[in-house]
MDAnalysis code that builds the backbone (N, CA, C; Angstrom):
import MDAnalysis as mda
import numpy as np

u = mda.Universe.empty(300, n_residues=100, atom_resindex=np.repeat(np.arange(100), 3), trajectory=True)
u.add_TopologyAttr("name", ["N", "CA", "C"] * 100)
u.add_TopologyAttr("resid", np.arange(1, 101))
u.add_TopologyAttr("resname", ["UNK", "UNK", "UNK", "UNK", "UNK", "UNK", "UNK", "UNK", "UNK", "UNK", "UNK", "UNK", "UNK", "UNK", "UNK", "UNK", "UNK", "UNK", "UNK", "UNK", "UNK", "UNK", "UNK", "UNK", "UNK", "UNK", "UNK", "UNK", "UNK", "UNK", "UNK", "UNK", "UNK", "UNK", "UNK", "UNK", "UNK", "UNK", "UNK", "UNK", "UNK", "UNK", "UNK", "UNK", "UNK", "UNK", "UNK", "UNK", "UNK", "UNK", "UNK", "UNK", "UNK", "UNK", "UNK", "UNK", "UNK", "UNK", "UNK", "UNK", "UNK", "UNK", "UNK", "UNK", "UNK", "UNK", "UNK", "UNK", "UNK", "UNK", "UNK", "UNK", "UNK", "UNK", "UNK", "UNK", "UNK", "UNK", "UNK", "UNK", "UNK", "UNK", "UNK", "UNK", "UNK", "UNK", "UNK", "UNK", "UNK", "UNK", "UNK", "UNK", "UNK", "UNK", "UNK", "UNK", "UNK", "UNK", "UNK", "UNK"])
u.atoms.positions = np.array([
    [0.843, -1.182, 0.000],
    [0.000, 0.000, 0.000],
    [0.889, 1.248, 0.000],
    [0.544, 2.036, -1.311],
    [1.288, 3.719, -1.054],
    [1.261, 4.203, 0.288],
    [2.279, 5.223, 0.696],
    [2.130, 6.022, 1.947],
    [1.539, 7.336, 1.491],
    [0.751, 7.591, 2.598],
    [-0.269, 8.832, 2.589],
    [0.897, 9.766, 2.301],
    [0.242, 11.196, 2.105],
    [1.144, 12.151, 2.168],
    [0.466, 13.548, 2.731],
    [1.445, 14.446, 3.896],
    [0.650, 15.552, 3.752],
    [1.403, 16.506, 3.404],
    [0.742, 17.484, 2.921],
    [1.238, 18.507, 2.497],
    [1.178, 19.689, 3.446],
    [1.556, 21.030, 3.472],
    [1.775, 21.728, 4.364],
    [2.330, 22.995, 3.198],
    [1.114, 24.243, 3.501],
    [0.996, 25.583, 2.769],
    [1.083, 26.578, 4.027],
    [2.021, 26.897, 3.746],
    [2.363, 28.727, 5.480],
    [2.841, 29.483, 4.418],
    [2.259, 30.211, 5.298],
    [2.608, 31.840, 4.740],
    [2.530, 32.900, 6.244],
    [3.308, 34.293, 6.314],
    [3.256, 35.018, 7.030],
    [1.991, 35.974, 6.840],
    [1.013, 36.193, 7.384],
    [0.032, 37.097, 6.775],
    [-0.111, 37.929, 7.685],
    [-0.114, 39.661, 7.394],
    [-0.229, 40.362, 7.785],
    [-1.558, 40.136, 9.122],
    [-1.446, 41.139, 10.119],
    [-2.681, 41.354, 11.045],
    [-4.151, 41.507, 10.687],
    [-3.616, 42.391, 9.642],
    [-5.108, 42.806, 8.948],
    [-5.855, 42.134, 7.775],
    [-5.099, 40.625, 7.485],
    [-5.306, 40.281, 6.788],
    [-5.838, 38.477, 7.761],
    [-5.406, 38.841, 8.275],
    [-6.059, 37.371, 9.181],
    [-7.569, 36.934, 9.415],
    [-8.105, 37.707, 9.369],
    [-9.237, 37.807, 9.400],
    [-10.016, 36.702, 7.382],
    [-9.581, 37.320, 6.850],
    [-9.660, 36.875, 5.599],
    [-9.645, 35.719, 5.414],
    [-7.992, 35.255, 5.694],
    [-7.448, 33.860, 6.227],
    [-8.498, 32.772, 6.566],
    [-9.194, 33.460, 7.653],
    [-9.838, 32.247, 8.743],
    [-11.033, 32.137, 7.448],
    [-11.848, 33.353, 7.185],
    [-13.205, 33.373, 6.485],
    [-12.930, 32.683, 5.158],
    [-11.479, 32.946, 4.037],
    [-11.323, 31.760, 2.728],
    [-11.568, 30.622, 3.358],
    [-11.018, 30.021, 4.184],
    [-10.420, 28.909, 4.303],
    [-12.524, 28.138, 4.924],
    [-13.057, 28.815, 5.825],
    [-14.294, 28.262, 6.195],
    [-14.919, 28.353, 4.544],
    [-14.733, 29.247, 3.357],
    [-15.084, 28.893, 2.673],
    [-14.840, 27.956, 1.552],
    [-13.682, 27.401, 1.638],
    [-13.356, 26.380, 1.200],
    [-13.605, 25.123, 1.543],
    [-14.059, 25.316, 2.879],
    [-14.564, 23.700, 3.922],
    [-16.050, 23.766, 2.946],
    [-16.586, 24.060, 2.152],
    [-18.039, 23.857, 1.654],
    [-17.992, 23.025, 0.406],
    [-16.482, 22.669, -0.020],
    [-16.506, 21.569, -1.016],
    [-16.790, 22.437, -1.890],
    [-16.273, 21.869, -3.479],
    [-15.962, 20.282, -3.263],
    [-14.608, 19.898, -3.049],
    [-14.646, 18.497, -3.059],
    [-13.070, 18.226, -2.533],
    [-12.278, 16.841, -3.154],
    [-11.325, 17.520, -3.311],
    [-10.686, 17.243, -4.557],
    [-10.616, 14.795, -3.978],
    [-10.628, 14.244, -5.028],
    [-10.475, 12.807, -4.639],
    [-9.554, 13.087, -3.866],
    [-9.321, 12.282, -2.944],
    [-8.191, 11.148, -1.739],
    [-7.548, 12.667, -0.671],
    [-8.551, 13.689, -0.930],
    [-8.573, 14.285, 0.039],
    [-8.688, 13.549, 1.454],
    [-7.812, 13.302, 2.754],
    [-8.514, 12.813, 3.634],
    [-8.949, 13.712, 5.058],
    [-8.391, 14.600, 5.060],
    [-8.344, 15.946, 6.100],
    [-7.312, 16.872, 6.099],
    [-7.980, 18.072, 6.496],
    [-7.279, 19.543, 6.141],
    [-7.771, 20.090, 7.602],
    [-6.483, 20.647, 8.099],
    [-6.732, 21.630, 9.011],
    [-6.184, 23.315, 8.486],
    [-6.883, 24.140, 9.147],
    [-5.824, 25.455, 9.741],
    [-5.292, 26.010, 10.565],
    [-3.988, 25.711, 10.439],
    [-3.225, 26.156, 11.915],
    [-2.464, 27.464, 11.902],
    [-2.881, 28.426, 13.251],
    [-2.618, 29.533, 12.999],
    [-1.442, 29.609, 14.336],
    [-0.075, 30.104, 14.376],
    [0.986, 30.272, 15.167],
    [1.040, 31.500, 15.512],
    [2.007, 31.661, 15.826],
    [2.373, 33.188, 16.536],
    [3.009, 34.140, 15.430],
    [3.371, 35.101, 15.535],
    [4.106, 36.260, 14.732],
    [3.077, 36.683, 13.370],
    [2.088, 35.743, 13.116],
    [1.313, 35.894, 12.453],
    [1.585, 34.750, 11.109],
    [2.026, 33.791, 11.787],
    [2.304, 31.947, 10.616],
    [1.434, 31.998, 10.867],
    [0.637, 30.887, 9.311],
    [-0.644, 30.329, 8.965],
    [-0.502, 28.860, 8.658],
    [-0.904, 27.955, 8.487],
    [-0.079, 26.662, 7.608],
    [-1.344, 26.319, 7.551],
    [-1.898, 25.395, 6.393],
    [-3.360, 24.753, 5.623],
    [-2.350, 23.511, 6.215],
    [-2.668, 22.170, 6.262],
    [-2.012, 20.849, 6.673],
    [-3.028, 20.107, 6.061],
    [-2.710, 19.324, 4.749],
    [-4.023, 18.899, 4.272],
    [-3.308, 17.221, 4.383],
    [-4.093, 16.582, 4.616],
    [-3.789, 14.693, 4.313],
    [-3.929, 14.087, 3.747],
    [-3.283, 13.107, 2.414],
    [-3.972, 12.637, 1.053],
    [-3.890, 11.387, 1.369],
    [-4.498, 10.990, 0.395],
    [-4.518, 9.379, 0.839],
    [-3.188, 8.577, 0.112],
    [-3.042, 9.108, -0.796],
    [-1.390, 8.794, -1.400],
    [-0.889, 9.595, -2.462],
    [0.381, 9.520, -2.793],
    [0.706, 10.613, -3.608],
    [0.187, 10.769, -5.131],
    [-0.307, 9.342, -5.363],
    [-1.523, 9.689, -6.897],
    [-2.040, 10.475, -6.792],
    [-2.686, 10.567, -5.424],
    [-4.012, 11.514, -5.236],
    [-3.706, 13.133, -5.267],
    [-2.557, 13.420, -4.674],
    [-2.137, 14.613, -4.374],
    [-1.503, 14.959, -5.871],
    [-0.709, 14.403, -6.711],
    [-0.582, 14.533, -8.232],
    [-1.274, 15.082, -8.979],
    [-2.765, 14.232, -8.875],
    [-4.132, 14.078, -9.693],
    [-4.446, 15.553, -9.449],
    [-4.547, 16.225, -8.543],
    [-5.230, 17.366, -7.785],
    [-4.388, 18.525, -8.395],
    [-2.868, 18.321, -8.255],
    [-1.888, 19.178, -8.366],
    [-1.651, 19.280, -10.126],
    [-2.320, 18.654, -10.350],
    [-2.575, 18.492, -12.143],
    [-3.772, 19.268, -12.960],
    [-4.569, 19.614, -12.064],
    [-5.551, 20.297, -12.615],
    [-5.546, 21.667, -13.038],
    [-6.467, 22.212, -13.807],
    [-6.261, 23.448, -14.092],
    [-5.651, 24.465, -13.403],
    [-6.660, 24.804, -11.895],
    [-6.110, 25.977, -11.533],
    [-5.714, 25.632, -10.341],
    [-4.929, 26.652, -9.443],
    [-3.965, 26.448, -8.347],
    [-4.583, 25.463, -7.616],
    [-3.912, 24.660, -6.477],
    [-4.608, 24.218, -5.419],
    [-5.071, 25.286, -4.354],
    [-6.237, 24.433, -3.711],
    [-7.095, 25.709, -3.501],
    [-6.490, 25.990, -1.911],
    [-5.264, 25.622, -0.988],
    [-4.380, 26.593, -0.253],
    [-3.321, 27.745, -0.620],
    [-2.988, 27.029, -1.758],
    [-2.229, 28.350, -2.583],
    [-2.893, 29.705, -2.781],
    [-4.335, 29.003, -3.271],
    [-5.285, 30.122, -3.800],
    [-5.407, 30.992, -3.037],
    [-5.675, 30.366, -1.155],
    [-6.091, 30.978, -0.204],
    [-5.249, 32.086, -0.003],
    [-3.877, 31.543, 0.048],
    [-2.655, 32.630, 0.934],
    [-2.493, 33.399, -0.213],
    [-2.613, 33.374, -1.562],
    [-2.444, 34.595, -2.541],
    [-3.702, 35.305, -2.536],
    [-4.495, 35.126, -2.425],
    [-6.191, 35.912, -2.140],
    [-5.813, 37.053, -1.136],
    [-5.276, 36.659, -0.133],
    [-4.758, 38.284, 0.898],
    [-3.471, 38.413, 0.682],
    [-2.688, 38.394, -0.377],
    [-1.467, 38.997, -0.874],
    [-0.502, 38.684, -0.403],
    [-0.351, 37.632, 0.686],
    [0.556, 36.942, 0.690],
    [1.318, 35.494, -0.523],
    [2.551, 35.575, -0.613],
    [2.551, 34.273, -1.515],
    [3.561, 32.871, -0.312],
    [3.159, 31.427, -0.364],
    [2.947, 30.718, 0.331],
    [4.111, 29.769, -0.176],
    [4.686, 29.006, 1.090],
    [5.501, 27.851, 0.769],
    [4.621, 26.526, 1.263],
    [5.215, 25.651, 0.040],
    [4.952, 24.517, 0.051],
    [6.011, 23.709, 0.604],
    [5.486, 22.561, 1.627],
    [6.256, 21.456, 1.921],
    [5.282, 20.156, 1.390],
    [6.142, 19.324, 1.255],
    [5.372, 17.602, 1.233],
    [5.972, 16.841, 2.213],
    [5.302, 15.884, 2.840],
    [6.071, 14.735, 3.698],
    [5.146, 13.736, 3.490],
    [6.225, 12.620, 3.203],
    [5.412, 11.152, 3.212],
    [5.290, 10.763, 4.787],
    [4.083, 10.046, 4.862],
    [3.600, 9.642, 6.338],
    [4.460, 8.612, 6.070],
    [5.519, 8.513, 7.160],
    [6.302, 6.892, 7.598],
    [5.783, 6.013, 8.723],
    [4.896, 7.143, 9.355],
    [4.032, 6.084, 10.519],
    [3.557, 7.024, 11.539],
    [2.535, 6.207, 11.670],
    [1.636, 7.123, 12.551],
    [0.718, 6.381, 13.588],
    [0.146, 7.070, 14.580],
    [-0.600, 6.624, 16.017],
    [-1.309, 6.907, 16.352],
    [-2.349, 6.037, 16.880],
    [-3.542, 7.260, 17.484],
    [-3.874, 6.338, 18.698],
    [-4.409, 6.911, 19.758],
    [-4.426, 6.079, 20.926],
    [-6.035, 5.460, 20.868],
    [-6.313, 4.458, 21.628],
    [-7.334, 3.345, 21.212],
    [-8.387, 4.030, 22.051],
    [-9.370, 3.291, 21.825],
    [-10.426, 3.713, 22.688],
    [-10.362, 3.318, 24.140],
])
């Protein structure tokens, strides 16, 4: 079985632009969503870091997506308030979750 992969979009966004941030991104939770999407958060840090953390189900999936016409839609987000955004990828090598 492929290993999942997540990806990871930060950008520094201004104060006055945070606001924006939070409201794209709830509007992007309304779908649709792209195949082998498996979860996306937004995590917001200090100094004013943002990072989208999205989870694919394997790197076909994240390809397939990254192949389409127009940007992926975290890129879209952090250039929408004039920031422009770095991309990371990491393959999941293993992971845990505690049982019930």
């Amino acid at each position: 079985m492929e290993a999942q992969v997540l990806t990871e979009v930060s950008a520094e966004v201004p104060a006055d632009r945070q606001a924006l941030v939070l409201a794209g991104y709830r509007a992007m939770a309304a779908g649709p969503f792209p195949e082998g999407l498996l979860r996306s958060e937004l995590l917001r840090g200090s100094d004013g870091l943002w990072r989208v953390q999205t989870l694919w189900r394997d790197r076909a999936a994240l390809e397939a997506m990254r192949a389409a016409p127009e940007p992926p839609a975290a890129l879209r987000l952090f250039r929408s308030v004039g920031v422009e955004p770095a991309l990371r990828i990491w393959e999941v090598a293993d992971a845990l979750a505690p049982g019930p």
